[in-house]
ROFILO-840121 format. One record per residue: x, y, z of N, C-alpha, C, O, CB in turn. Coordinates in steps of 0.2 Angstrom, whole numbers, plus 5000, padded with zeros to 4 digits. Each point is the difference from the previous one (the first is absolute). Glycine has a CB too. Layout:
N
XYZXYZXYZXYZXYZ...
! end
This chain:
361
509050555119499750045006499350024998499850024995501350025009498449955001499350014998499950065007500349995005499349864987500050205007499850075002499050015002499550024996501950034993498649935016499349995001499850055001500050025006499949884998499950154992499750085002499450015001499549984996501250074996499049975013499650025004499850094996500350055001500149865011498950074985499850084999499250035001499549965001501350024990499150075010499450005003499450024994500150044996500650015016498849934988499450024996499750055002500050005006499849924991499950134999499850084999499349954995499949964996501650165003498049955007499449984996499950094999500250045004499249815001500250164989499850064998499350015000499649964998501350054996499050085012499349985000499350044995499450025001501249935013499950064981499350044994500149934995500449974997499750205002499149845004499549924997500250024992499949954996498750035013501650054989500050014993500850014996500150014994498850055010501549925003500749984993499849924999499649975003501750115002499349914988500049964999500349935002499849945000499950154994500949935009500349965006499750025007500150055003500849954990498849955009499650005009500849985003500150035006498349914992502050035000500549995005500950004998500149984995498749955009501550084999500750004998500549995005499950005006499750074986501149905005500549995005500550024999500350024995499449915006500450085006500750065001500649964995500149945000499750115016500650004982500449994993500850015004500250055004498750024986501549895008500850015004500550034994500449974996499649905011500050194992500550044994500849985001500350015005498850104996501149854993500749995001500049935000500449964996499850135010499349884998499949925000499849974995500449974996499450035014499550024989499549954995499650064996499950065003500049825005500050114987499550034997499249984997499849944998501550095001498450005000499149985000500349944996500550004997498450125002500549835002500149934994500449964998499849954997499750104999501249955006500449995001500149935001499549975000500550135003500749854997500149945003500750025003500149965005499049964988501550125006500550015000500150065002499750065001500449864993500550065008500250085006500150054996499949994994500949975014499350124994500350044995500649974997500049984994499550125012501149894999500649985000500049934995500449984996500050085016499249914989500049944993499750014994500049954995500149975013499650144992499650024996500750044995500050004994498749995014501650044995500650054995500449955000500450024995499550105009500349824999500449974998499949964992500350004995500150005018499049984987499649964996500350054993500349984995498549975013500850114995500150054994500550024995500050024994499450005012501249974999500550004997500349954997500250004994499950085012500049874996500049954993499649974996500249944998500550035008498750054993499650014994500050044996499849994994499749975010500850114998500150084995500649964996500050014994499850125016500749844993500649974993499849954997500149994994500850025011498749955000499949944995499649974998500149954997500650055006498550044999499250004998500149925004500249975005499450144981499949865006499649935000500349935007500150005006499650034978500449935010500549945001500550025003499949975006499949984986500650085008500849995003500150035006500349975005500250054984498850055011499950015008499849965003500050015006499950084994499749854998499749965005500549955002500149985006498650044989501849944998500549975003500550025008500149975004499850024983500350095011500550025005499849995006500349985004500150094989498749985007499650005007499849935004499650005005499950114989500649835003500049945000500549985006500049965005499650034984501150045008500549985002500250065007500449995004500049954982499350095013500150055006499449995007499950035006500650084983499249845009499449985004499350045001499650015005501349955002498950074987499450044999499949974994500150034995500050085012499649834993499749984993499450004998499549975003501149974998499250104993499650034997499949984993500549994996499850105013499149904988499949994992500450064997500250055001498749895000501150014993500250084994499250054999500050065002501149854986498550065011499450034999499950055007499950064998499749844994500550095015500150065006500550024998499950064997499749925013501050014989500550044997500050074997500350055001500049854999499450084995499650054993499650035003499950054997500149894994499650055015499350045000500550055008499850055003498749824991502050105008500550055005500350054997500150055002500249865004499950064988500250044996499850074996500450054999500049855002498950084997499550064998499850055006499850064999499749854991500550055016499650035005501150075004500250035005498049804999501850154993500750055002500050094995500250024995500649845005498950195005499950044996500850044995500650005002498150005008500950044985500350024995500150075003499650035002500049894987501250105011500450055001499950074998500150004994500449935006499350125003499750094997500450014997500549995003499050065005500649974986500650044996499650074997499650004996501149874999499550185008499650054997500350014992500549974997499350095017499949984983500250034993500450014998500150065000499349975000501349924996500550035000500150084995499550014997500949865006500050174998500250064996500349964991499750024994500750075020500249874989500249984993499849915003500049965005501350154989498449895000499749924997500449964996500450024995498450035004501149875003500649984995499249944995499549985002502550035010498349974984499349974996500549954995500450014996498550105003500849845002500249934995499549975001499650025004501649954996498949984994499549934998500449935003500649995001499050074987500049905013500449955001499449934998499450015002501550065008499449884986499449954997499949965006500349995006500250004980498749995011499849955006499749934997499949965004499750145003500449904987500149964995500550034993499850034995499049935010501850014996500350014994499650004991499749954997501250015013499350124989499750024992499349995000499749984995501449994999498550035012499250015001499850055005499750054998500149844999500350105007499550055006500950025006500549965001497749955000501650175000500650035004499550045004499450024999501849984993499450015014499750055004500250065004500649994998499049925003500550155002500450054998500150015008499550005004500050054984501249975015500149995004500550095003500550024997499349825000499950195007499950075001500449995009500049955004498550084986501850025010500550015005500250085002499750054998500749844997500050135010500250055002500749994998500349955002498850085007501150034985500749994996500550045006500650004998498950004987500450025019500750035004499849975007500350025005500050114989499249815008500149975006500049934999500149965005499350144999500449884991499949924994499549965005500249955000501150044993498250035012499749995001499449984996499650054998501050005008499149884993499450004995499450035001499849985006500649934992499250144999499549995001499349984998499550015003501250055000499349914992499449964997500249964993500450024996498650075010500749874994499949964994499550004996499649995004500949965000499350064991499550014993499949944997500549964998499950145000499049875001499949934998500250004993499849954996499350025012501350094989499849984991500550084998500250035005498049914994502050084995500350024999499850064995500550034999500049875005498950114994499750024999499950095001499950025006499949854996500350194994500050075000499650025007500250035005499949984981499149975011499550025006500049985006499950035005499649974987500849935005500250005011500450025003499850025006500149904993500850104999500450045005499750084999500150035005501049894994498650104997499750074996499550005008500150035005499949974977499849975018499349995007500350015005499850045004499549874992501250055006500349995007500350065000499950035005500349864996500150144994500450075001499450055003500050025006500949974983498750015007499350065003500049995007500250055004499049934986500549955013500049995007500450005004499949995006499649984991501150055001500750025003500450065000500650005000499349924998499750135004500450064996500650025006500050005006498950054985501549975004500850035002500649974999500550015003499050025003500449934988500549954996500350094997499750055000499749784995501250165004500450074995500450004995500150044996499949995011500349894996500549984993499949925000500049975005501050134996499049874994499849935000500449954993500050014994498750055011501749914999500849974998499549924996499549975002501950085012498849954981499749964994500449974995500650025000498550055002500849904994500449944996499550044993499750055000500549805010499950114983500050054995499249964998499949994994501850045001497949955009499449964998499650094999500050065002500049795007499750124984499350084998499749995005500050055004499649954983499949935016499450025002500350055006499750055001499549834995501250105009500250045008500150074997499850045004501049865003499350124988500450054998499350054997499850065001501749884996498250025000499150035001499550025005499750055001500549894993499850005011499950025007500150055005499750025004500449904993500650095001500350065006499950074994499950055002501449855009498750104983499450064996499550015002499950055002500449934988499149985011499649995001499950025007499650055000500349884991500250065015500050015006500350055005499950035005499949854993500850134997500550035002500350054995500649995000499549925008499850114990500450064995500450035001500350024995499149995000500750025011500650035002500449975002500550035001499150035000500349875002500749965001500450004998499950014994499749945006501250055001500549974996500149934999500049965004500250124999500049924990499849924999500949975001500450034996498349984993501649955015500749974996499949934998499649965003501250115004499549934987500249934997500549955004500450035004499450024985500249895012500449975004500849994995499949984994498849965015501750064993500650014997500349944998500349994995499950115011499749874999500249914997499749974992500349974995499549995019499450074988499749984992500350054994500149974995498749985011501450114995500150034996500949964998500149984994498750135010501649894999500549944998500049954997500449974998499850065010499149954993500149924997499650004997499749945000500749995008499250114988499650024992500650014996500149974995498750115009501849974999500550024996500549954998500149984995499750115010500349895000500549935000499749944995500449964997499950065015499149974986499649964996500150024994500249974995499050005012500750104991499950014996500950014994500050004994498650035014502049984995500749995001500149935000500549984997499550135010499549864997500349924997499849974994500249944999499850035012499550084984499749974993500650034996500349974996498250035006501550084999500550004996500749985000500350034996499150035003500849915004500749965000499749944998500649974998500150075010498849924991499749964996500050014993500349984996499350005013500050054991500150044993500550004997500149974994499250095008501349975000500650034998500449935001500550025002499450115002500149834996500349955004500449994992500649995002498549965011500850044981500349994993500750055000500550004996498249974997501250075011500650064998500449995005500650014998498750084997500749905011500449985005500449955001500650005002498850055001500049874993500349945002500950004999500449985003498449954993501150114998500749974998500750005004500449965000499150084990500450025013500350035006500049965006500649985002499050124994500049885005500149945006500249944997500649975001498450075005500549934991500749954996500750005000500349965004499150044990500950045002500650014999500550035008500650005001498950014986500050015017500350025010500249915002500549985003498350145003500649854991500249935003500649984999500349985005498749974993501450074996500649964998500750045004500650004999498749964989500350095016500950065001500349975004500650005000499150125000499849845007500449955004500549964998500549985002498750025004500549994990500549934998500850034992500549984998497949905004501250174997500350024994500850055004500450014996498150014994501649995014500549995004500749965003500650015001498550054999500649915001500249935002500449984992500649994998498249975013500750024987500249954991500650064997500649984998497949964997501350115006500850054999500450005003500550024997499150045000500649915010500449985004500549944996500649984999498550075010500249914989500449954997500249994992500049944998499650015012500450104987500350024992499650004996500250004994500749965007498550045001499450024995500150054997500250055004499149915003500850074986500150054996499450044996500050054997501249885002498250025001499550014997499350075000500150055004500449824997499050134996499750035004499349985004499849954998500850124995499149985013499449985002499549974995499749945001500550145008499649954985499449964999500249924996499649964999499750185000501549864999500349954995499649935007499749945000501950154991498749955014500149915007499150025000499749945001501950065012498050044987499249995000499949944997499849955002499950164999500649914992499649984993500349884999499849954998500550244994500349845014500449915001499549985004499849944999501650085002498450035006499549965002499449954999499849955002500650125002499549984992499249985001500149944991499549984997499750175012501449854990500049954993499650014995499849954996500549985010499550134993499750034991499449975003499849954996501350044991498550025021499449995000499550074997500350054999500149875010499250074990499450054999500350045008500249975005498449964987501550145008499850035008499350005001499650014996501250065004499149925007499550005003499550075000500450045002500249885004498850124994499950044998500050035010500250055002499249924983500249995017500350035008500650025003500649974999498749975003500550135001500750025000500349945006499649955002500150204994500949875008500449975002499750035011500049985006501050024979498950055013499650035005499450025001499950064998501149965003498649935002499450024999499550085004500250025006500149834992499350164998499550065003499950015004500050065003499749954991500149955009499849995007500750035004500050065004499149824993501350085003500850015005500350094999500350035004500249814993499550194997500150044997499650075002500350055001500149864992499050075008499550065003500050005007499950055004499349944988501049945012500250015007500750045003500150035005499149864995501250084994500650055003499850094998500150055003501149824994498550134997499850074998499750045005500150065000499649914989499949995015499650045003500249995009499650015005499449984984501549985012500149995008500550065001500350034996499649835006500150135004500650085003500849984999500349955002498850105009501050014987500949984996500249995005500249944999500250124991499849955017500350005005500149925002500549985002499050135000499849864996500149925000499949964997499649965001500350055005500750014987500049934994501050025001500350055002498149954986501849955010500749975001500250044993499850024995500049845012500950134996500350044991499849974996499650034997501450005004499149914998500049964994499149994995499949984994501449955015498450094996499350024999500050094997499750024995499949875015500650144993500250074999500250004992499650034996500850005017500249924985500250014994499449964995499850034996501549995007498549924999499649984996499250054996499650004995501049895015499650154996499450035000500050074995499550024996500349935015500950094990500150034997500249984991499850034995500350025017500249894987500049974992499449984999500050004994501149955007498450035000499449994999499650074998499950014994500249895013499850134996499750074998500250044997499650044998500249955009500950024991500550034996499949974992500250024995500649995016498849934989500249994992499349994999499649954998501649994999498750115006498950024996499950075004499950025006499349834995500950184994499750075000499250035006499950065003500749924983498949945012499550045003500149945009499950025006499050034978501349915015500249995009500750055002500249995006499549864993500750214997500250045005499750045001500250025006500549964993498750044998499450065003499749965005499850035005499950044984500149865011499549985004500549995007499750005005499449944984501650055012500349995006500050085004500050005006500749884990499550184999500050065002499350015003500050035006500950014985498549955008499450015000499949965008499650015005500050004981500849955013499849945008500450035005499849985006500049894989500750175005500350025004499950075003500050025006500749904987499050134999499750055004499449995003499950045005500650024989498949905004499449975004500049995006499650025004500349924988500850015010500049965007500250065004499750015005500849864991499950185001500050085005499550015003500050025005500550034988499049955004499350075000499749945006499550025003500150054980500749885018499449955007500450025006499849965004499849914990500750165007500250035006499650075000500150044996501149905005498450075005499650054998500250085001500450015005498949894998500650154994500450075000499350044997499549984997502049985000498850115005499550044999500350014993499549974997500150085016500749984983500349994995499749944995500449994995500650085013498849904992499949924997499450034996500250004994500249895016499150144990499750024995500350014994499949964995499550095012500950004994500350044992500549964998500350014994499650115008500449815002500549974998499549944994500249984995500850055017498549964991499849964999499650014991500149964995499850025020499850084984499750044994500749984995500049964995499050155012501649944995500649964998500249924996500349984995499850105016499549894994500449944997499449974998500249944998500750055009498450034992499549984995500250024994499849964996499450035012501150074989500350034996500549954997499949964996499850155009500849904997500649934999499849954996500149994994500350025017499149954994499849955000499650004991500249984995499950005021499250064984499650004994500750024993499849984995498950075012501949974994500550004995500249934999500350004994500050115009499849835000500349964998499549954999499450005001501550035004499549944991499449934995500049965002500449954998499650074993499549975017500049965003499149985000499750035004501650015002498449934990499349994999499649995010499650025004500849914980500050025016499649995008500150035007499650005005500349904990500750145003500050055006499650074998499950045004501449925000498450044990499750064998499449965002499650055000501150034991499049885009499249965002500050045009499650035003500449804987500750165013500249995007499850095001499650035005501749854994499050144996499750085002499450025000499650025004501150024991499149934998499050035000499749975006499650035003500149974984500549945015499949975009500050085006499650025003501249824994499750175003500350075006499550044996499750035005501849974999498350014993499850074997499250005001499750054999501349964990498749935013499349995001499950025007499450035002500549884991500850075012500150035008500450045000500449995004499549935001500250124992500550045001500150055008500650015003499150004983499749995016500050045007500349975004500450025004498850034995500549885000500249975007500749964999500149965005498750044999501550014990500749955000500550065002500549995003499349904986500050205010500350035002500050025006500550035002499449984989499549985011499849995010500849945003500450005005497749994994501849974998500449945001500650015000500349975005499049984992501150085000500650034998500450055002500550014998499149944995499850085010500450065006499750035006500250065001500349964989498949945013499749985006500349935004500149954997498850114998501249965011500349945006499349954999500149945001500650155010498949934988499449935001500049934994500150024994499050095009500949825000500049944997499549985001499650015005501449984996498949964995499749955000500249935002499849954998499750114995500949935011500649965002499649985007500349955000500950114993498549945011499549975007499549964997499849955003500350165004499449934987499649945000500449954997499749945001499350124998501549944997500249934996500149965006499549975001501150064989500049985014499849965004499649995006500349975004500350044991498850025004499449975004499849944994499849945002499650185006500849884985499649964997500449924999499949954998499550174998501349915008500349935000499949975007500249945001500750104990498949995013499949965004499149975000499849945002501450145005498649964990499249974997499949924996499549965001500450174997500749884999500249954997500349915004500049944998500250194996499949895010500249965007499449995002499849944998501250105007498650004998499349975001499649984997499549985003500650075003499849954988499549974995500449924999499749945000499850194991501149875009500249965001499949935006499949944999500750164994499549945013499749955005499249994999499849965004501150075004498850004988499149995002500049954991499450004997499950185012501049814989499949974994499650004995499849964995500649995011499450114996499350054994499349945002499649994996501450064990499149915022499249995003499650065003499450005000501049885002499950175000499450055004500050054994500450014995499949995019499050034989499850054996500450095001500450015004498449904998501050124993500350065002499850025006500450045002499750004988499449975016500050055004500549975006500350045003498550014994501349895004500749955005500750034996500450035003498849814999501050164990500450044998500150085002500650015002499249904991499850135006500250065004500050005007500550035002499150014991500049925010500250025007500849965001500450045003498249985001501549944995500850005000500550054998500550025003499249884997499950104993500650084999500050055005500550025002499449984986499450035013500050045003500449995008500250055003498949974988500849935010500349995008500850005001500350005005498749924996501350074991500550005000500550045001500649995000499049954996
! end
């Protein structure tokens, strides 16, 4: 359908503007400069906001508005970016833009998950900067990075700082999976000799009189034993550290004969159990927590005590974290879905096409 619009010309009569002449304007229809309607203009827009370059120009092909990738991108930039006023609580991650070289810091509204800007660099002074020009942040949800935790000192000292709870889990959990590595000479034996109870039942069924380690020692034919245990560290720290609620009996026992024939993996499973408490958040969790740093420096666990002097550098804000409702759990996943889009742009556009997609998102 083609639309032959009739408009009238406006001439101005101070010799001294810069425009001598102008045309009556249709609000709704078309807009100054234009080749396209409003209405194809927002349609455009919305399938370049998912799918920017290429792919929107494929689809807009197929819908009968065919357009380059290069308008596509320049539809896309020309789409303006969303007001987000100042959130109160701020949520703050990194996320790489070149893996183990260059990242960039991606900043949100932690009780609305609303994005509101991106940071080309990760960098103290940069978010320290943006804070200044922002004021009314109050509490600012963060991961266990120094430089962020500098930044919001610097800009913000009365902030409350919380640490994001996921990471503080999975510093702990690493460090829980070395010492059962470590330990792993004192336990193997234990596991090994679990291998044989299935079967060591049964063979007693059928007049076996002997004992477990006599049928080990038949097995393996007066081989050297193997110095690995039978159950490896890795499998052992995942049952240690998952929720008893969902491991199977037979894992249950495995788990408990394993830990039982090493003194310092039954302090390290008591430690994981009272730990995993303290991530459900309570006002009480402070003094539980001082508690169980106490505990913990008693047992001779070398790398869960590395795991402490870590907490003890943040102490405020793993304690913010542990008994404040506030997470860092919105930006992660802004940053997985960031992840998706670097992914369709195949690290050809620059950062400012990168933000503005996040941001649009």
């Amino acid at each position: 359908m083609v639309l032959d619009v009739r408009v009238r010309r406006l001439a101005c009569r101070d010799w001294r503007c810069p425009r001598r002449t102008f045309r009556e304007q249709f609000p709704g229809l078309l807009e100054r400069y234009q080749r396209r309607t409003v209405r194809l203009t927002a349609q455009v827009g919305a399938v370049v906001r998912e799918l920017a370059g290429r792919a929107g120009a494929r689809l807009l092909a197929v819908l009968g508005a065919p357009i380059s990738r290069h308008t596509a991108l320049r539809a896309l930039l020309r789409i303006p970016l969303p007001v987000v006023a100042t959130p109160r609580v701020l949520g703050v991650d990194d996320f790489c833009l070149r893996r183990s070289r260059t990242y960039a810091t991606i900043l949100i509204d932690a009780e609305t998950r609303r994005r509101v800007d991106v940071l080309p660099d990760r960098r103290s002074d940069t978010l320290a900067a943006w804070l200044r020009e922002h004021p009314g942040v109050q509490v600012v949800c963060r991961d266990g990075a120094a430089g962020y935790a500098d930044a919001v000192h610097q800009a913000l000292p009365d902030a409350l700082q919380v640490g994001d709870r996921w990471h503080i889990w999975h510093n702990f959990a690493q460090a829980a999976g070395k010492e059962v590595a470590v330990h792993s000479g004192c336990w193997a034996g234990a596991s090994r000799l679990r291998r044989l109870d299935g079967g060591m039942r049964e063979i007693r069924e059928r007049g076996y009189t002997g004992s477990q380690s006599l049928l080990y020692r038949y097995i393996t034919q007066g081989r050297v034993e193997d110095d690995r245990p039978g159950l490896s560290p890795r499998r052992l720290a995942r049952l240690l550290l998952a929720r008893p609620d969902n491991l199977k009996p037979d894992q249950h026992e495995l788990l408990a004969k394993t830990t039982g024939a090493c003194p310092e993996m039954s302090s390290l499973a008591a430690l994981v159990r009272a730990f995993a408490r303290l991530l459900a958040p309570a006002a009480d969790n402070g003094d539980r927590l001082h508690e169980w740093i106490s505990a913990a420096e008693k047992a001779n666990l070398s790398h869960v005590h590395s795991f402490i002097r870590g907490l003890r550098l943040d102490l405020d804000a793993v304690h913010a974290a542990l008994t404040s409702e506030y997470h860092n759990g919105g930006t992660e996943g802004v940053n997985t879905k960031t992840k998706m889009i670097k992914r369709q742009m195949y690290g050809r556009a620059g950062f400012p096409l990168l933000r503005h997609r996040i941001l649009l998102g």
